[in-house]
N, C-alpha and C positions, 0 to 999 in steps of 0.2 A: 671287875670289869667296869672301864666308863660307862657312863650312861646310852649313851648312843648304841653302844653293844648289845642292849637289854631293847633299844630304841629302833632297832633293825628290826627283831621280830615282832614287833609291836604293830609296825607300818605295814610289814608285809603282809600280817594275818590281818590291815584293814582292809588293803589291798586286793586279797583274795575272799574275803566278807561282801566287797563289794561285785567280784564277777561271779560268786557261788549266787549270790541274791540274783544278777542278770542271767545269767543259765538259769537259775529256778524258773525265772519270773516272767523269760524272754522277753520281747518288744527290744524296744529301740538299746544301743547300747550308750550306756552314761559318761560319753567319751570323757568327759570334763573332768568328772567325778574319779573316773580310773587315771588319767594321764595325773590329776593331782597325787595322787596317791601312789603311780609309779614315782613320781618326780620325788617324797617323802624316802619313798626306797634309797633310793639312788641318792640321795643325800645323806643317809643315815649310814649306807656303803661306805661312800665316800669319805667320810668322817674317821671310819672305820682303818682304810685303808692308809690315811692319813697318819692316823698316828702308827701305823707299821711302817711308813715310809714307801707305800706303792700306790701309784697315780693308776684313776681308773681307766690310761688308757693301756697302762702295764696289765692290769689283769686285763682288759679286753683283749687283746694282741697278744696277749701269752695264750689265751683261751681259742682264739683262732688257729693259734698255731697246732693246738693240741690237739683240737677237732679236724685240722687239715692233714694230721698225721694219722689218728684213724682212718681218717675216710681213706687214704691209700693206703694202709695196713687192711681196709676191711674190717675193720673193727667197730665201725661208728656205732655199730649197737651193743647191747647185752650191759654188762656194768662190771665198777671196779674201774677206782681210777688210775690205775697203772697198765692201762688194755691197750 
């Protein structure tokens, strides 16, 4: 695996280190702190999807579609991705 593959769950378990610490801790939310930390995401994504050859707006738009297919199947809940 490239690195960045190893580098996606890296960022996202900071990612979510840093809003398990804000739900603990409550008060104000660290907007700063989480959008950078989103933005590492979504880079490390992107990276990702890159050398597979799909643009992050392919997976978003293919991911709408699939969700807009549940939703009028009724499906939108429960799990298993072929619902």
């Amino acid at each position: 695996f490239p690195s960045h593959d190893m580098g996606l769950a890296e960022e996202t378990g900071e990612l979510l280190g840093k809003l398990a610490k804000w739900y603990r801790d409550g008060g104000q939310m660290p907007y700063e702190a989480i959008t950078k930390e989103a933005g590492d995401v979504l880079w490390m994504l992107s990276r990702i999807l890159d050398d597979l050859g799909i643009t992050l707006e392919e997976a978003a738009t293919m991911n709408v579609v699939k969700l807009e297919s549940r939703k009028q199947r009724n499906v939108i809940s429960g799990s298993g991705d072929d619902r």
